[in-house]
C-alpha positions in Angstrom: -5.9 59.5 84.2 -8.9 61.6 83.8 -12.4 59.5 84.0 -14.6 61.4 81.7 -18.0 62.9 83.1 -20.3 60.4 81.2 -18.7 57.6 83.5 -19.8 59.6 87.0 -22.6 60.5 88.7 -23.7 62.1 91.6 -19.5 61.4 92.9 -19.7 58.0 92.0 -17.9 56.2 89.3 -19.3 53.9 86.9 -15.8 51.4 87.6 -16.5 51.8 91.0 -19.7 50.1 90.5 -18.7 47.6 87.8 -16.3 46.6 90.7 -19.0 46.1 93.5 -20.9 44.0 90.9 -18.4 42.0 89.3 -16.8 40.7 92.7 -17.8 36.9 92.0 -17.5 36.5 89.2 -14.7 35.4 86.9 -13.1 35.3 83.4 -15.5 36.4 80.6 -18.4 36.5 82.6 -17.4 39.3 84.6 -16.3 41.4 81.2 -19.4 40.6 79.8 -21.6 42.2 83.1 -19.1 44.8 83.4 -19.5 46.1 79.6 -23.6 45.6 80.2 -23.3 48.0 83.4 -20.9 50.1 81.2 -23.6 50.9 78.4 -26.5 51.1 80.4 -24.7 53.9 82.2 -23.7 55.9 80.2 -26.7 55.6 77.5 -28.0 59.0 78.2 -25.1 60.8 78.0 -22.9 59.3 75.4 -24.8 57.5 72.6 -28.4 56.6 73.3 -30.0 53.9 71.7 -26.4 52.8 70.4 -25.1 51.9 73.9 -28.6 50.5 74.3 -28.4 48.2 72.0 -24.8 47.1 73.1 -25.8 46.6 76.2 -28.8 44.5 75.0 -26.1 42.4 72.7 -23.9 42.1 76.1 -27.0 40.7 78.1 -27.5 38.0 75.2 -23.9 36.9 75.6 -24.4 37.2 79.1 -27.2 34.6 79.0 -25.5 32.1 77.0 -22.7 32.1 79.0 -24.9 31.2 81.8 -26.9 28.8 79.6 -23.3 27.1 78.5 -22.3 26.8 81.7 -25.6 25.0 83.3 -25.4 22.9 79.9 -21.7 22.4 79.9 -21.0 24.1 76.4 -18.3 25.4 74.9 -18.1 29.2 76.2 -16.9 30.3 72.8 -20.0 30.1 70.8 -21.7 32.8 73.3 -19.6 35.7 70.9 -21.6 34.8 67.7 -22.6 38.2 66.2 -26.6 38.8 68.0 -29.2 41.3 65.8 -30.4 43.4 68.3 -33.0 45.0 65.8 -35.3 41.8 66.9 -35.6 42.8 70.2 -36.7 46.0 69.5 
């Protein structure tokens, strides 16, 4: 399978990396940091302020995982829908 340019630079692959930073962590954590690495990546070369702002909503959900952890709450609620046109 063919990794497409916007997910390599300078011989080094964007999975390559998500890998590297993902190693201890676990379960939807490490999907969420792997999608925020994933957007911030490719932002300049794919679709700008779109993956931006996906990797903005990813950092939120990242956050309240790590929130519901240290608070023991249900992981679950850290997918409710986040406007990311506050943060702008």
């Amino acid at each position: 399978m063919s990794t497409p340019d916007y997910y390599k630079k300078n011989g080094i692959e964007c999975m390559d990396i998500i890998n590297l930073f993902t190693l201890d962590t676990h379960g939807v954590e490490g999907f969420i940091l792997g999608n925020v690495i994933k957007y911030l990546w490719r932002y300049k070369f794919k679709n700008g302020v779109e993956d931006i702002d996906k990797a903005i909503n990813y950092l939120i959900m990242l956050k309240n995982s790590y929130k519901a952890k240290e608070t023991k709450i249900d992981e679950l609620n850290i997918f409710k829908p986040v406007d990311v046109e506050k943060y702008k």
